[in-house]
LONUBA-331473 format. One record per residue (C-alpha): residue number from 1; residue in one letter; x, y, z. Coordinates in Angstrom, 1 decimal. Last residue first. Layout:
{i NUM aa a px X py Y pz Z}
...
//
This chain:
{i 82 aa x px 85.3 py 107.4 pz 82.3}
{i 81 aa x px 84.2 py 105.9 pz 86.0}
{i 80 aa x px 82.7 py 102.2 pz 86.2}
{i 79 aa x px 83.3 py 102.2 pz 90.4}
{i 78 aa x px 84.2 py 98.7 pz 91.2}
{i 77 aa x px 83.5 py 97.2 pz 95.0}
{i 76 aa x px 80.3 py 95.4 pz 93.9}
{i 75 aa x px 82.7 py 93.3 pz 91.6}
{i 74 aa x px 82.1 py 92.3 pz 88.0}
{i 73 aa x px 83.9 py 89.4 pz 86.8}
{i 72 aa x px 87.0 py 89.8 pz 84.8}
{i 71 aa x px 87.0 py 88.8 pz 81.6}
{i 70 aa x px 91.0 py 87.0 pz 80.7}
{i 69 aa x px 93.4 py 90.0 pz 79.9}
{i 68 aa x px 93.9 py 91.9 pz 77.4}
{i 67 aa x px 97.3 py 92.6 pz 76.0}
{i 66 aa x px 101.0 py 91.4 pz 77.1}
{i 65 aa x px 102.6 py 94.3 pz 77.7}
{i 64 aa x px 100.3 py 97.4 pz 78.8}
{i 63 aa x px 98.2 py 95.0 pz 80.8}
{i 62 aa x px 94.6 py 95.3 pz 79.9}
{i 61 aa x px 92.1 py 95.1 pz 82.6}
{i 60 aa x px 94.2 py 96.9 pz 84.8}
{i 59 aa x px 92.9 py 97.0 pz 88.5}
{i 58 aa x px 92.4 py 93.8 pz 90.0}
{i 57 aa x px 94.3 py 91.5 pz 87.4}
{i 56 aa x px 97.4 py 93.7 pz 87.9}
{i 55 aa x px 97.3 py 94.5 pz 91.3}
{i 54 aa x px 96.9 py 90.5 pz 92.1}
{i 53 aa x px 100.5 py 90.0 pz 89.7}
{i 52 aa x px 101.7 py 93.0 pz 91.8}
{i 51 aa x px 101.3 py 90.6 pz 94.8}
{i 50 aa x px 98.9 py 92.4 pz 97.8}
{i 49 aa x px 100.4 py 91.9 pz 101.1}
{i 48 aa x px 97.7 py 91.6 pz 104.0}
{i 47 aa x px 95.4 py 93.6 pz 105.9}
{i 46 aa x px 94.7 py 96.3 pz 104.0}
{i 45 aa x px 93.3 py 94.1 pz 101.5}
{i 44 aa x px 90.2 py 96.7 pz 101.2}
{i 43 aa x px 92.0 py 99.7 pz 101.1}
{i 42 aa x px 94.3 py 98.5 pz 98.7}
{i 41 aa x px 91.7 py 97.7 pz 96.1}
{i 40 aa x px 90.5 py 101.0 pz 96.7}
{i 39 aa x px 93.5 py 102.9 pz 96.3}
{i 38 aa x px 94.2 py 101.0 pz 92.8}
{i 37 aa x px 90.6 py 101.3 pz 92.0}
{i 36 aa x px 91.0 py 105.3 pz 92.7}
{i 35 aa x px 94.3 py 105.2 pz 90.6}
{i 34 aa x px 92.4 py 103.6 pz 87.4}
{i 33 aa x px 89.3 py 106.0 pz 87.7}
{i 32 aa x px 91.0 py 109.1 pz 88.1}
{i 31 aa x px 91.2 py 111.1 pz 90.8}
{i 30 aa x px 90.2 py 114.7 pz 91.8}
{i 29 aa x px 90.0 py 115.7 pz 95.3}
{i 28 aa x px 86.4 py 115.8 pz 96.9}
{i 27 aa x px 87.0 py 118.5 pz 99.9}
{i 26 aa x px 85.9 py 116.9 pz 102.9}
{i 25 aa x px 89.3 py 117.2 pz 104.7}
{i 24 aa x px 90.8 py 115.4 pz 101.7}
{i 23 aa x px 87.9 py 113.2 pz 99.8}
{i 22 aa x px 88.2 py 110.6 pz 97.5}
{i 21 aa x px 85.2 py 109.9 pz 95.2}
{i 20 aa x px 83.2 py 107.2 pz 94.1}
{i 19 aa x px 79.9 py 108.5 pz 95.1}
{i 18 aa x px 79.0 py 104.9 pz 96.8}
{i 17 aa x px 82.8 py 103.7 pz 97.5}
{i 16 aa x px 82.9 py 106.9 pz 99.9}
{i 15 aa x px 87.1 py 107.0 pz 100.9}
{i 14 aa x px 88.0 py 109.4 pz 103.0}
{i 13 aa x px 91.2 py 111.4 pz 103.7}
{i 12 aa x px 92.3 py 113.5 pz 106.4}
{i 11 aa x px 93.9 py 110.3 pz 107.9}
{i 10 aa x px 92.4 py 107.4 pz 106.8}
{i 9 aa x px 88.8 py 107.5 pz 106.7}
{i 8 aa x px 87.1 py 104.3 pz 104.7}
{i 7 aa x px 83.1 py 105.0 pz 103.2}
{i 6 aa x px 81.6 py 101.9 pz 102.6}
{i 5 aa x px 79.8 py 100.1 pz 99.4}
{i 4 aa x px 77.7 py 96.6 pz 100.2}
{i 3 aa x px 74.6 py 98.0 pz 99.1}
{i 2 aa x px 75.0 py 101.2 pz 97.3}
{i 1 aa x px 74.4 py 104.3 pz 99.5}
//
């Protein structure tokens, strides 16, 4: 497993940030990269409201309406899926 990357259950889903995958009832279900960042990023701020503004900088890189968006910095929680 990579350092610092967790596996989350939630009902009959987990999470494993190492494989990058979502799993129902251990079957891997198929997500894309952008709404399994979106789930992730969620995950991990579970605790607290997350502003769409935040959402947008965590997730998109490019907002569909105003362009690209400043570099963002790598984080250890990001899965680089195609």
């Amino acid at each position: 497993m990579a350092a610092g990357a967790e596996i989350f259950a939630f009902g009959d889903f987990e999470l494993d940030e190492a494989r990058c995958e979502l799993r129902r009832v251990g079957a891997a279900v198929e997500l894309q990269a952008t709404p399994f960042r979106l789930l992730q990023h969620l995950i991990h701020e579970r605790e607290r409201v997350v502003s769409k503004e935040e959402l947008l900088e965590a997730v998109w890189p490019v907002h569909p309406r105003t362009g690209p968006r400043a570099p963002r910095t790598p984080s250890r929680r990001s899965c680089s899926r195609t």
